[in-house]
C-alpha positions as CSV (number, residue, x, y, z in Angstrom):
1,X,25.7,-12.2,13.7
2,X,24.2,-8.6,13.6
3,X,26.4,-6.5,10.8
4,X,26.3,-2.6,9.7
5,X,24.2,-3.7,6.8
6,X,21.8,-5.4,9.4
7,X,21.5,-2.2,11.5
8,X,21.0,-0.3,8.7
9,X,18.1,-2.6,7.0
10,X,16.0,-2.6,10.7
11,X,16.4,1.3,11.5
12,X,16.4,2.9,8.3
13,X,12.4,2.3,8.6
14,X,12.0,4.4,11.6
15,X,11.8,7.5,10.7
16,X,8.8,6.9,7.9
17,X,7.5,5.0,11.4
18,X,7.7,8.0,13.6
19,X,6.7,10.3,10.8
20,X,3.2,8.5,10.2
21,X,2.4,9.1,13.9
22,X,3.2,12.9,13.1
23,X,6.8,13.5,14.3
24,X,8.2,16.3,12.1
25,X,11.9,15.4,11.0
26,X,12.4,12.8,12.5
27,X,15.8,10.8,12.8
28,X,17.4,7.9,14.2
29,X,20.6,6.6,15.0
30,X,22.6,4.2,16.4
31,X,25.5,4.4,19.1
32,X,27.9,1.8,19.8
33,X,30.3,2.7,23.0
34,X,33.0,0.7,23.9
35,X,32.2,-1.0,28.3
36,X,28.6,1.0,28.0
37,X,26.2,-1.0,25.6
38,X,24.7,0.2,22.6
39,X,22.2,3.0,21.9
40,X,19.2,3.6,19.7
41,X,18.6,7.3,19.7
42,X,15.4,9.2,18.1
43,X,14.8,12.7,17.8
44,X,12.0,15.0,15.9
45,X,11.1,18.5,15.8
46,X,8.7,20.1,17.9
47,X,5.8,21.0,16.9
48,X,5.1,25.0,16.6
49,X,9.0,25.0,16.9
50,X,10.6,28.1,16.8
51,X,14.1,27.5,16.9
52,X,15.7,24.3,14.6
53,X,17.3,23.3,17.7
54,X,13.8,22.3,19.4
55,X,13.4,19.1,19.2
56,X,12.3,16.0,21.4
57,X,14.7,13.0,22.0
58,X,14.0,9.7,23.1
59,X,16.7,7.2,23.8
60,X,16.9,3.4,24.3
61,X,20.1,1.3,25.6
62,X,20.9,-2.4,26.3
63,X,23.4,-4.5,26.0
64,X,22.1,-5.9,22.7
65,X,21.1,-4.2,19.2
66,X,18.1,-6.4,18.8
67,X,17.3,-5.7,22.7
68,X,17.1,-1.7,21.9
69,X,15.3,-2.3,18.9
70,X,13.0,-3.7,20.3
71,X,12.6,-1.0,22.8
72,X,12.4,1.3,20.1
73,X,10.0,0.1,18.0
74,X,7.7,-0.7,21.0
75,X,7.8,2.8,21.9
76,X,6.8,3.8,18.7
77,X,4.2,1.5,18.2
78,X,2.5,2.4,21.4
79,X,2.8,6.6,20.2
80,X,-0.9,7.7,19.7
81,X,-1.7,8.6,15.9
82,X,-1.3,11.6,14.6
83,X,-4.8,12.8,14.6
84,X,-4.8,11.8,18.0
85,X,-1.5,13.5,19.2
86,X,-2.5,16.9,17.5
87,X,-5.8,16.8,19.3
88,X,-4.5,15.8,22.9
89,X,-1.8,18.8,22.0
90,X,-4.5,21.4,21.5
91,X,-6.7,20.5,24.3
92,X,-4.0,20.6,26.7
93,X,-3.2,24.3,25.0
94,X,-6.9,25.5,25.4
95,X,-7.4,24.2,28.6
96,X,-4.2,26.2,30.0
97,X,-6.1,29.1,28.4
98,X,-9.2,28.8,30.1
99,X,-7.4,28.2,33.2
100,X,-5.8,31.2,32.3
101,X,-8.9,33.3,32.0
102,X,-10.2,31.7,35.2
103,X,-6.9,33.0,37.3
104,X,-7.7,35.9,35.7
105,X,-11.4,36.6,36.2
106,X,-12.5,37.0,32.6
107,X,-15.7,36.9,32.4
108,X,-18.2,33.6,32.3
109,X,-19.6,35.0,28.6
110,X,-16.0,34.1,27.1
111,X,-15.3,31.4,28.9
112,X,-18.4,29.5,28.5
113,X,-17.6,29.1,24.9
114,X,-14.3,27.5,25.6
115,X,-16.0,25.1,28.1
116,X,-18.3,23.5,26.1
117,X,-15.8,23.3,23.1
118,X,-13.1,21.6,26.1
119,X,-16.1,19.3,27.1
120,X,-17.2,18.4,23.6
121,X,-13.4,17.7,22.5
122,X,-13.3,15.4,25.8
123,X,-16.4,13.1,25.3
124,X,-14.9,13.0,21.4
125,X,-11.1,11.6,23.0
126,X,-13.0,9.1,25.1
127,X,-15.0,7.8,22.3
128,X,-12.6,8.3,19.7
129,X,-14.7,9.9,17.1
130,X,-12.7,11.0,14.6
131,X,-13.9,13.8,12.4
132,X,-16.8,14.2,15.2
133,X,-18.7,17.8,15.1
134,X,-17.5,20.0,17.4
């Protein structure tokens, strides 16, 4: 039989779990309602955030505890590192700036730059080289 003390003892880790892939305050709870299953909610700051309201949520439902669980901790098993995460998040940010420059026509001697650093941080995701020169 699952009890409160159960559910307590097998979330209570998730937020150190979520936080070592590099979610910023993260939290977890639990939501039991009555003819619609149970929940297992997460939620963590965005990064950069600007307003303490700006946060991502993930939920997981089921019509057991141990089923959402499981759910949960699958998805956060499968969440890339931290390293990893922080990289994929800048590369995405630099490459809306250079297709930014390229919408607007700046010029190929600043933009050359920020190709060969989007190519080199490429080839280093596809490796995985962590710490790699760029």
């Amino acid at each position: 039989m699952t009890t409160i003390e159960n559910i307590y003892t097998d979330i209570n880790p998730l937020p150190a779990a979520l936080s070592a892939k590099g979610k910023i305050k993260p939290d977890v709870w639990v939501c039991i309602e009555a003819n619609a299953g149970i929940r297992v909610s997460m939620s963590w700051d965005k990064r950069h955030q600007t307003y303490s309201y700006d946060r991502e949520y993930k939920t997981f439902s089921g019509d057991s505890f141990q089923e959402v669980l499981d759910k949960a901790l699958a998805f956060i098993q499968q969440l890339p590192s931290a390293e990893q995460a922080t990289l994929h998040e800048f590369m995405a940010k630099l490459g809306k700036l250079i297709d930014a420059g390229k919408a607007d026509g700046i010029d190929l001697d600043y933009m050359n730059p920020l190709l060969d650093t989007m190519k080199r941080l490429s080839e280093n995701v596809i490796t995985f080289q962590p710490g790699a020169k760029l």
